[in-house]
C-alpha angles and dihedrals in degrees: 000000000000080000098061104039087054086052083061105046080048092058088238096141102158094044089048098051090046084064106041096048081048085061135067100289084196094084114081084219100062090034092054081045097060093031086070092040087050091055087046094056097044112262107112108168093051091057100044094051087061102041087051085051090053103047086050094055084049106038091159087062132079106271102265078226085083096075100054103077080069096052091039096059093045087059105049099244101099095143088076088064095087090047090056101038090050088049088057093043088057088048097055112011095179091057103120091191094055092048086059099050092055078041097057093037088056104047084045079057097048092253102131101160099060095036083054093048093052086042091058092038093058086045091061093044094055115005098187098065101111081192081068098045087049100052098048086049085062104046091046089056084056088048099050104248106116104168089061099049087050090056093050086048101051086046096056092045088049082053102043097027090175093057108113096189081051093065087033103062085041101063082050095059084042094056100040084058081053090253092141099161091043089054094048096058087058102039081056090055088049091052099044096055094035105029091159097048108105100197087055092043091045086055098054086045090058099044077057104049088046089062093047094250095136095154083061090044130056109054088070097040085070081067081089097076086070080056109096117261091040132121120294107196107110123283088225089081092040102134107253132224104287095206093088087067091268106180116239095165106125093351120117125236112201110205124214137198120234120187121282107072080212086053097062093037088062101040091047095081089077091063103085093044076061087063096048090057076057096253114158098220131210116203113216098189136160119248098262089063108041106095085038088056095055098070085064092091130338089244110046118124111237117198127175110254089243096056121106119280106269126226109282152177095194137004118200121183115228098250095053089059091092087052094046095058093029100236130196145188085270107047102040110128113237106177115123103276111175115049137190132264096256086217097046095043076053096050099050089042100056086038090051095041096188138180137190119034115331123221136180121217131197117171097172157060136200116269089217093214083189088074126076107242095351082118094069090051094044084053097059098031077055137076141181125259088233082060085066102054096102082075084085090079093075117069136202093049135136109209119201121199107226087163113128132181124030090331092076096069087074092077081069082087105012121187116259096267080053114054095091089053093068083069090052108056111120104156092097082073100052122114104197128306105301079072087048097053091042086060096045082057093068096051139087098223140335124229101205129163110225100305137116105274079061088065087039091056098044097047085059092052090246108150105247126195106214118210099206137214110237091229088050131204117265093248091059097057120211106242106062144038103233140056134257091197102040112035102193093053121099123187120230095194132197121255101203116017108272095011099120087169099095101041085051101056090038081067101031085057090054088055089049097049096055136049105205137032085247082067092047107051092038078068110048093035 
């Protein structure tokens, strides 16, 4: 039996049900056995037929259906896990265990409100399974109903008291409610009882950061480079924190892209701080900020993301700059840092040939389908154009369309106050964001929700309007309207989660008041 279970861990199907049809099929063991080597080797039904008999032989034992997602994924053929899952849970309808594995498989699809309905399922079969409660916390927070989905973590960290995920996830819920000392609490029990877990390290680090509390910080935010899809050059080179007199002078720092193009626009404004310690900088960049990039400093070195890594002292991702030079709510530097083509900025201006008073609008993100579970925040940091139409009610403007990716349809059939920006949509036309930043030059302002132009805006020194999330990003900090990093932005944030009714009219009253972009920015600066 150790035999064949090694054949399957091996992936040798053939070999394994070779060896289990040559046994005694009499024993649960070997059919369950050749029930999993059978779905390995493609014939599902088959399989599922004999892993049903035999969960029905040991009712008192987890359905042998559990282990085949697995299978299934290491084959390829992991749209036949449904089909499985959903057998077994025929078979045996009262399984808790089954119901969460539908459940997980769903919520990894995008499919929250079955896999809400089998969480919950599985919860009222056996209250006392803290995985259920996780989960549903979990799937709540997708949904938008944070409360709820506080209330499911902190039970199924009351029922498994030594799970750190199960803190952990807590102090999430907690700090997206705004319940930052509460979150902390938890995010301390995770990392005490799991001090080498990143994800739970990265979690305290943003509940921190959240507060403002950048010193605390940012030490256990580089916990994110453990995470998958970071950088893999050794930590040993990792440039270090330059408080402690670390000498830059004729070293090179090799700077990599992580993965937020907003990201890397914040966080540029250390680089050439980099250059006055004497630091010769390399500029890994993707390609929609390469030319941008350029205008940082005339002697950076800008290299496509894709090229070879350079020869280096130090490399330093964007996003651990702050940590490098420890910064904190007091010393960031918040001069315009990034700055437009003056023959580009000409160009759009004289294609777009407004009047009135010009303003940019971006009303939504990238999903970033690349990312496990990026789509669901994408969804609530995002709105729809027709949520803007109350905008029609202030005259004498000049809308530009900055809106990129699927959004931009929506300018097809575009709300009333819209309707003149279809005319003006330049952003087909856009190279990358040096052209972005060309046209925002020629604007008065840009209402934007959390999304890259708002960094672009504010790295140029443009005043930006930012329609926020009620659950908020880290960087914007809770607890105030305006923005320590970026000091002509000013936040318009939700209320009630999805409700994008009140920062709306916030802005659309500032537009009213005032007659001319000069009012306007008098009043927010």
């Amino acid at each position: 039996m150790e035999r064949l279970a090694q054949l399957i861990a091996e992936r040798k199907y053939a070999a394994a049900i070779e060896r289990a049809t040559a046994g005694d099929l009499g024993c649960c063991d070997r059919r369950s056995l050749l029930g999993l080597a059978l779905a390995g080797a493609g014939d599902l039904k088959a399989a599922t037929q004999l892993l049903n008999q035999v969960a029905l032989e040991r009712p008192a034992e987890p359905h042998p259906c559990l282990e085949l997602p697995a299978i299934l994924w290491s084959c390829g053929r992991e749209e036949w896990i449904p089909f499985c899952l959903l057998s077994a849970l025929a078979a045996r309808p009262r399984s808790p265990l089954v119901a969460l594995a539908l459940a997980r498989h769903y919520r990894e699809g995008g499919q929250n409100i079955d896999a809400l309905r089998l969480a919950r399922h599985a919860a009222v079969i056996l209250p006392s399974l803290a995985e259920a409660h996780r989960l549903l916390g979990w799937i709540l927070a997708d949904l938008g109903d944070l409360t709820t989905s506080a209330q499911h973590s902190e039970r199924a960290a009351d029922l498994d008291p030594l799970d750190a995920a199960a803190w952990s996830n807590l102090g999430v819920a907690l700090t997206d409610l705004g319940r930052h000392a509460e979150g902390y609490r938890a995010h301390q029990f995770a990392v005490r009882l799991a001090p080498q877990s990143a994800r739970v390290r990265v979690n305290r680090a943003v509940n921190l950061l959240a507060q403002g509390r950048y010193q605390e910080a940012w030490d256990d935010f580089e916990w994110r480079l453990e995470l998958p899809n970071h950088t893999a050059l050794p930590r040993a080179t990792l440039l270090p924190n330059l408080e402690g007199g670390v000498s830059l002078a004729g070293r090179t720092v090799l700077m990599t892209h992580e993965d937020g193009l907003g990201d890397s626009i914040q966080f540029a404004r250390f680089v050439p701080m980099l250059e006055r310690l004497g630091a010769r900088v390399i500029l890994h960049a993707p390609p929609p900020l390469e030319r941008l990039f350029r205008s940082l400093s005339p002697t950076v070195i800008i290299l496509p993301d894709t090229a070879a890594v350079p020869d280096h002292d130090y490399h330093c991702p964007y996003t651990s700059l702050p940590r490098a030079f420890r910064v904190n709510l007091d010393n960031i530097p918040t001069q315009p840092y990034l700055f437009a083509d003056p023959a580009l900025a000409d160009r759009w201006k004289f294609r777009l040939a407004l009047t009135g008073r010009k303003i940019g609008l971006v009303w939504a993100g990238q999903a970033r389908p690349w990312i496990a579970g990026y789509g669901v925040l994408d969804g609530r940091r995002s709105m729809k154009l027709l949520d803007l139409s109350s905008f029609s009610a202030a005259s004498g403007i000049s809308w530009v369309s900055l809106q990129k990716g699927p959004a931009e349809a929506e300018l097809a059939d575009p709300p009333e106050f819209a309707r003149e920006m279809a005319a003006h949509t330049p952003m087909r036309e856009v190279r990358d964001f040096a052209d972005t930043a060309a046209i925002i030059a020629g604007l008065d302002m840009v209402i934007s929700v959390d999304t890259s132009v708002a960094h672009l805006a504010g790295a140029l020194g443009k005043p930006v309007l930012l329609l926020d999330r009620f659950d908020t990003c880290w960087r914007w900090l809770r607890n105030r309207n305006d923005s320590p990093w970026y000091p002509r932005l000013r936040l318009f944030r939700q209320t009630r989660i999805g409700d994008w009714v009140a920062p709306v009219n916030q802005i659309l009253n500032i537009l009213l008041e005032h007659n001319d972009i000069s009012g306007v920015t008098k009043t927010l600066c």
